[in-house]
C-alpha positions as CSV (number, residue, x, y, z in Angstrom):
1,X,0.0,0.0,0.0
2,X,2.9,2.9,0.7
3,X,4.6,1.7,-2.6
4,X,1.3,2.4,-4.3
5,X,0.7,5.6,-2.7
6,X,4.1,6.9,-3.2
7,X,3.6,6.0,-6.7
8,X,0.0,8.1,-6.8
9,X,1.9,10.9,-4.9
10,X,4.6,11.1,-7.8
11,X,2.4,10.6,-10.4
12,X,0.2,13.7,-9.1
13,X,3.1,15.3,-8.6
14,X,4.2,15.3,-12.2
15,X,0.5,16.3,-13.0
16,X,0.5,19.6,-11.4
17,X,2.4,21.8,-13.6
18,X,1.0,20.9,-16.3
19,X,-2.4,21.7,-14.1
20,X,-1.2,24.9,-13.2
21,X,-0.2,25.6,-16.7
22,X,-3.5,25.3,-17.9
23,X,-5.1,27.2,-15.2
24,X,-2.8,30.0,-16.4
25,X,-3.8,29.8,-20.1
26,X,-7.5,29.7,-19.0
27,X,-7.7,32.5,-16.9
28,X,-5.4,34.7,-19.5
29,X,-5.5,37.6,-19.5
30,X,-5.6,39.2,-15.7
31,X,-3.7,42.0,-15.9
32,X,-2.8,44.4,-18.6
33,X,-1.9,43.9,-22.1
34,X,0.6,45.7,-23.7
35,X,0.8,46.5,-27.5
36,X,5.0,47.4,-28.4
37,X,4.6,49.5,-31.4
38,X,8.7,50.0,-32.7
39,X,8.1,54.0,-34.1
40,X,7.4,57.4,-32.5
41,X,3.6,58.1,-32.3
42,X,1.6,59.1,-35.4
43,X,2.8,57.0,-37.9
44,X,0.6,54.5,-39.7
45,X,2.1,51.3,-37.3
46,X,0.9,53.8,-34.6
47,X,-2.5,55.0,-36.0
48,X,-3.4,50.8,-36.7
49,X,-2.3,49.7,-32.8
50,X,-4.5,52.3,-31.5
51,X,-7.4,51.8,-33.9
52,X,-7.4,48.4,-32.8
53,X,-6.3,48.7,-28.5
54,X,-10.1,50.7,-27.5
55,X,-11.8,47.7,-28.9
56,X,-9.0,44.3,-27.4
57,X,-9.3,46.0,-24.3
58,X,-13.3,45.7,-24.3
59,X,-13.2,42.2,-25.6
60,X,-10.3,41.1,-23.2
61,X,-11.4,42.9,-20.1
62,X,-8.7,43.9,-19.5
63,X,-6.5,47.7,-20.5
64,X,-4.5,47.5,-24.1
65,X,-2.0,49.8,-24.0
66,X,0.2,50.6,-26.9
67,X,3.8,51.3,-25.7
68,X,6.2,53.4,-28.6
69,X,9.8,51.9,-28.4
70,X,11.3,53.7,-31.5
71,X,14.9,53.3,-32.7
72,X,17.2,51.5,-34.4
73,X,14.5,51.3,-37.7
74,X,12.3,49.3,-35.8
75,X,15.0,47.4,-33.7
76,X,14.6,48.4,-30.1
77,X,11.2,47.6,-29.8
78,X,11.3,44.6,-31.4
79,X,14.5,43.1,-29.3
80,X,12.3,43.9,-26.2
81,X,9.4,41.4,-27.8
82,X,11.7,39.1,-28.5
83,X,12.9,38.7,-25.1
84,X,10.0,39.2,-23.7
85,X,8.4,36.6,-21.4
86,X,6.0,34.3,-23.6
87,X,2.9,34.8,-21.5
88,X,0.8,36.8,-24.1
89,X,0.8,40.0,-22.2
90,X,3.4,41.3,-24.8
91,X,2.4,41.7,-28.6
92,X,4.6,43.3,-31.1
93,X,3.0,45.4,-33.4
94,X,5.2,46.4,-36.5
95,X,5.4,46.6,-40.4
96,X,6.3,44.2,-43.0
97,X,9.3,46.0,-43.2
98,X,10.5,43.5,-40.2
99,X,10.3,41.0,-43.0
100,X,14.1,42.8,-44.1
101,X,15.9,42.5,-41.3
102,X,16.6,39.0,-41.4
103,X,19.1,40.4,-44.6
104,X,19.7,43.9,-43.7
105,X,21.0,44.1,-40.1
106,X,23.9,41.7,-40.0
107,X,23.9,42.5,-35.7
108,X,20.6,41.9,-34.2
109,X,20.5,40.1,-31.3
110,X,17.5,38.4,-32.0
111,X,16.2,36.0,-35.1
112,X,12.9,37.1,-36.6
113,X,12.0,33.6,-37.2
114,X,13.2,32.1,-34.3
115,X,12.3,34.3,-31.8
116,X,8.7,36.1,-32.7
117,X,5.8,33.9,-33.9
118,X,3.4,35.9,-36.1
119,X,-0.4,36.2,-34.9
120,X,-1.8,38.2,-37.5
121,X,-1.6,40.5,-40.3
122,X,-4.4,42.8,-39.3
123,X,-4.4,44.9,-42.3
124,X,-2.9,46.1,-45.6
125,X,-2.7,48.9,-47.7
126,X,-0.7,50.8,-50.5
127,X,2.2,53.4,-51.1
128,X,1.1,56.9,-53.0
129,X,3.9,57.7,-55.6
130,X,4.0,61.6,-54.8
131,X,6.5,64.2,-57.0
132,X,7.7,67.6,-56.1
133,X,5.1,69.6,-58.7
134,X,8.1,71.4,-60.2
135,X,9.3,68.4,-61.8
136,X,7.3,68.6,-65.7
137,X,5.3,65.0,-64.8
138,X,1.8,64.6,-65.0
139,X,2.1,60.7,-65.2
140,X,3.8,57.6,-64.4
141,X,4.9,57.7,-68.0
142,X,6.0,60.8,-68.6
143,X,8.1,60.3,-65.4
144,X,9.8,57.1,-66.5
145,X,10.7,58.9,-69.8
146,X,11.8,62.4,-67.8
147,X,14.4,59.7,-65.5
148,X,16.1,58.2,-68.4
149,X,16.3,61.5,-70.5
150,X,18.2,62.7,-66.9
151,X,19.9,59.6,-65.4
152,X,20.9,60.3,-62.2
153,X,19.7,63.6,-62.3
154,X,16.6,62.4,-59.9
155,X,16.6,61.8,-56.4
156,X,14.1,59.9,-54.3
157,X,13.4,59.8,-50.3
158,X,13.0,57.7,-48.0
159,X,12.5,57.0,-44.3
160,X,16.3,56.0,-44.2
161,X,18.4,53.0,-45.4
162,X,16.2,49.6,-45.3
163,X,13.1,51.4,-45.3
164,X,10.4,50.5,-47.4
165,X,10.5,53.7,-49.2
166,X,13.9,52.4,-49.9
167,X,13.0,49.3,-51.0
168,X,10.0,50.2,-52.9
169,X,12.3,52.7,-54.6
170,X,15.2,50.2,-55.7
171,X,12.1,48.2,-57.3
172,X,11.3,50.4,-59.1
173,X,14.5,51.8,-60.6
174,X,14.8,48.0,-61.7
175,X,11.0,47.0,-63.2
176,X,11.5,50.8,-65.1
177,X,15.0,50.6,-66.2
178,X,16.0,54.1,-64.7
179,X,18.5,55.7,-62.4
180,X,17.6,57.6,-59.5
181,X,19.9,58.7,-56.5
182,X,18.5,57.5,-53.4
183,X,18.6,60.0,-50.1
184,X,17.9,58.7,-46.7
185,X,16.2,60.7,-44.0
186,X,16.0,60.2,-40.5
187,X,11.9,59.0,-41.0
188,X,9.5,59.2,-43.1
189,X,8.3,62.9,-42.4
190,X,11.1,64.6,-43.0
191,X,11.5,62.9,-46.2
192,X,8.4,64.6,-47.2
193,X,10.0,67.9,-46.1
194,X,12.7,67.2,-48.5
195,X,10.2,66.3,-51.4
196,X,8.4,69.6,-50.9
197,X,11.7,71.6,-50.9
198,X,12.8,69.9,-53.5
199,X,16.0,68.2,-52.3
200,X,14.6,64.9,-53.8
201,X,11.7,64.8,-56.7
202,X,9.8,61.8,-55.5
203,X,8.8,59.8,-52.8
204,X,6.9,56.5,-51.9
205,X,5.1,57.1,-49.2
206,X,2.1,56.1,-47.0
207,X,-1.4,57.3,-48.1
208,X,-2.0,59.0,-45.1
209,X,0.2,61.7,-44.7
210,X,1.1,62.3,-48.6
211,X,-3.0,62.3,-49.5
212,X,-3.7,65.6,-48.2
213,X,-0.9,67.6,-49.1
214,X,-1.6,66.3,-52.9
215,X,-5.3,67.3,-52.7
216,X,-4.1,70.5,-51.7
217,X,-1.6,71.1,-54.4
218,X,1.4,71.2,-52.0
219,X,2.7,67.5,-54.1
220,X,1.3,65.6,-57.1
221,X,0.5,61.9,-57.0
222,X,0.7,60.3,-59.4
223,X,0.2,56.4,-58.8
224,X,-0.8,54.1,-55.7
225,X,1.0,50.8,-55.7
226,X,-2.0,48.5,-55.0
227,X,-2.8,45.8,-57.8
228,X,-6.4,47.5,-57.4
229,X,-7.4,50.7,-57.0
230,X,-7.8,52.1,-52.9
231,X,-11.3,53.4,-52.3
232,X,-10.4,56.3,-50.4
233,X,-8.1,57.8,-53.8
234,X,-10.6,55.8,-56.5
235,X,-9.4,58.1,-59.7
236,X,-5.9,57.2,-58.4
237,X,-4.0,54.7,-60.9
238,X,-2.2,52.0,-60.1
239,X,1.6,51.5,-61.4
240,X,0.8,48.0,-63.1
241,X,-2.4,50.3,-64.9
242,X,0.6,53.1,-65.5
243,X,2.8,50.6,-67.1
244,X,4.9,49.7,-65.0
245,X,4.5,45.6,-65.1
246,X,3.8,43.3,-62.4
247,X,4.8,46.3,-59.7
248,X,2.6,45.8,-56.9
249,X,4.1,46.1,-54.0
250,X,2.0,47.2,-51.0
251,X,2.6,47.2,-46.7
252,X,1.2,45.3,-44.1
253,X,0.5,45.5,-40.2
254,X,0.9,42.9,-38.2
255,X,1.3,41.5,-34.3
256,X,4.1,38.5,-33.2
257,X,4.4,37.3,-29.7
258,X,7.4,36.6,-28.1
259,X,8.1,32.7,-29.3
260,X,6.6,30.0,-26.9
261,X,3.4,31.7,-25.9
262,X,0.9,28.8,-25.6
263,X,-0.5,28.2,-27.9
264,X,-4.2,28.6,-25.9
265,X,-2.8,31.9,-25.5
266,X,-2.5,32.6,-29.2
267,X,-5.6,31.3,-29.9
268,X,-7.4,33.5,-27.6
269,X,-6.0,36.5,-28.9
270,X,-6.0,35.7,-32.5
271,X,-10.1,35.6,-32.0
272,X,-9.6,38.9,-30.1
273,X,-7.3,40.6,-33.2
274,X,-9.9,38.7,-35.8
275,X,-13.0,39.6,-33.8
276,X,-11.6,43.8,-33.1
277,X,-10.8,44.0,-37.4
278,X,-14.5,42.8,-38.2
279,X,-16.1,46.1,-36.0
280,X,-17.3,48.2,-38.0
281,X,-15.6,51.3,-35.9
282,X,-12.3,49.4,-36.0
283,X,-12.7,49.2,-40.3
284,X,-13.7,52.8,-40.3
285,X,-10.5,54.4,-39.1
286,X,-8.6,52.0,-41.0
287,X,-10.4,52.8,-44.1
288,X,-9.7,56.3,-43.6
289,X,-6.0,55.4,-43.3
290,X,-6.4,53.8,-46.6
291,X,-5.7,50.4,-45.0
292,X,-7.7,47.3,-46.1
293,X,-8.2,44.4,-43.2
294,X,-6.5,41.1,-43.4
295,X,-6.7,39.5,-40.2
296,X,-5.2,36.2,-41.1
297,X,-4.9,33.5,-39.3
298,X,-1.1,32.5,-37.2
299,X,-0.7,30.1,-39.7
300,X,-1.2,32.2,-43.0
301,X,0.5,34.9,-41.3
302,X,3.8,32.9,-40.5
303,X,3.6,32.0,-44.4
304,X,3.2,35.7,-45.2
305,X,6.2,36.5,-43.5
306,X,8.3,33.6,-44.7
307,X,7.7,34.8,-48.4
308,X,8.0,38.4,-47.7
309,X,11.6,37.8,-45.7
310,X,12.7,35.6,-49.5
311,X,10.7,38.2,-51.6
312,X,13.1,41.0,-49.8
313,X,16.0,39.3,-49.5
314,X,16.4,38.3,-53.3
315,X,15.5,42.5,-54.0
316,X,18.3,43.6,-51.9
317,X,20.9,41.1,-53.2
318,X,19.7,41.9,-56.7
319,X,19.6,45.5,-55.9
320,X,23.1,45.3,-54.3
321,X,21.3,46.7,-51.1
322,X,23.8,47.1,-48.3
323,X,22.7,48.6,-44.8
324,X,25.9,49.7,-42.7
């Protein structure tokens, strides 16, 4: 009889972590949630977290709070995900230009694969080719022709090296045959700056801040880089209806959690994410944004990123890309 009770003893024994473990999971969450967004506030990775925090917090009962951890591109607020512990009370909310770094940044201390497991990419949406209105473009065309009549007399801006103004830039100097000088700028604001002063010519830039400032004449777009047309710039071309073929290259918003959250604990906030990105008030600022919702599921998102990261890094090699 004490053989066979020391044997139900250690058998309980081994039974109660894995009991505890699940109590844990079930009664996620109990305390706050926070939402580590890697830029300064007001950006469009800023504008989606917030959009979607009011309506997690209702659905979670408990507060959503977005956290901005700029620096390093994206980097600092990102490494402090990665390490993070995988309880589900820290989600990373960033851009698919994380889906670089893996090429780019030779030093990080963490491995985007290994480290951060995609929950979803909650929405997507286009760049807005914008020009200085000096420069004598009314088109897509006419701007293709302008560049190689004046090779390396244009320059483009971007949010600095490895952004994906950058990128989208080096695309398309390679599906148009032109040169272009590329300038970095320390974000993607004063980049804009520099378009309207004219130290660069063009930009590819987000549809939010670049929209008004064309309506009002300040910049001219000329192009949105959607395969369709966005509904909040409908007379807007797109660069494959422009000519330029099979250039489509749009950017997405998306949450990770630190690798080896359980996976109850992914579950229960992917419905959260899914559930927030089907309210209609949710959809409504991110239509204004000009940001269509995804909300795909951990597994389609993990695929997302595993095509973007090979997508980007064949680009860069091609484009002879280097990040110092």
């Amino acid at each position: 009889m004490r053989h066979l009770a020391t044997t139900l003893f250690m058998g309980l024994a081994l039974l109660m972590p894995a009991a505890s473990a699940h109590a844990q999971d079930a009664a996620f969450p109990n305390r706050t949630i926070r939402i580590v967004v890697p830029y300064p506030p007001g950006g469009s990775t800023d504008t989606g977290a917030r959009a979607l925090a009011g309506d997690l917090s209702e659905r979670l009962h408990q507060p959503v709070i977005i956290e901005n951890r700029g620096g390093a591109a994206g980097s600092v607020g990102t490494e402090l995900v990665a390490r993070a512990a995988p309880d589900g009370y820290t989600i990373l909310f960033h851009t698919s230009v994380i889906t670089t770094d893996p090429t780019l940044k030779k030093n990080l201390s963490y491995d985007v694969m290994r480290d951060l497991t995609p929950l979803t990419i909650a929405a997507s949406g286009p760049y807005l080719l914008v020009v200085n209105p000096s420069l004598p473009v009314k088109n897509v065309a006419e701007l293709i022709a302008y560049a190689k009549a004046n090779p390396g007399k244009l320059n483009y801006g971007s949010a600095g090296l490895g952004s994906s103004g950058h990128m989208i830039g080096e695309w398309f100097k390679m599906a148009a045959g032109i040169d272009m000088v590329h300038v970095p700028y320390r974000g993607g604001a004063p980049s804009i700056v520099g378009l309207m002063s004219n130290d660069v010519q063009l930009v590819f830039d987000v549809i939010p801040t670049s929209k008004e400032l064309a309506e009002s004449g300040k910049l001219r777009a000329l192009a949105v880089t959607s395969a369709e047309r966005t509904p909040v710039m409908p007379d807007m071309p797109t660069m494959i209806e422009s000519g330029v073929k099979d250039f489509a290259p749009v950017y997405w918003l998306g949450a990770f959690l630190p690798t080896g959250t359980p996976q109850p604990i992914v579950e229960k906030l992917y419905r959260a994410f899914a559930e927030a990105l089907a309210s209609p008030a949710v959809r409504a600022r991110l239509d204004i944004a000009g940001l269509r919702v995804e909300a795909t599921s951990p597994a389609q998102s993990a695929k997302v990123v595993a095509d973007d990261i090979v997508r980007w890094r064949k680009l860069i090699e091609d484009a002879k890309i280097k990040v110092e």
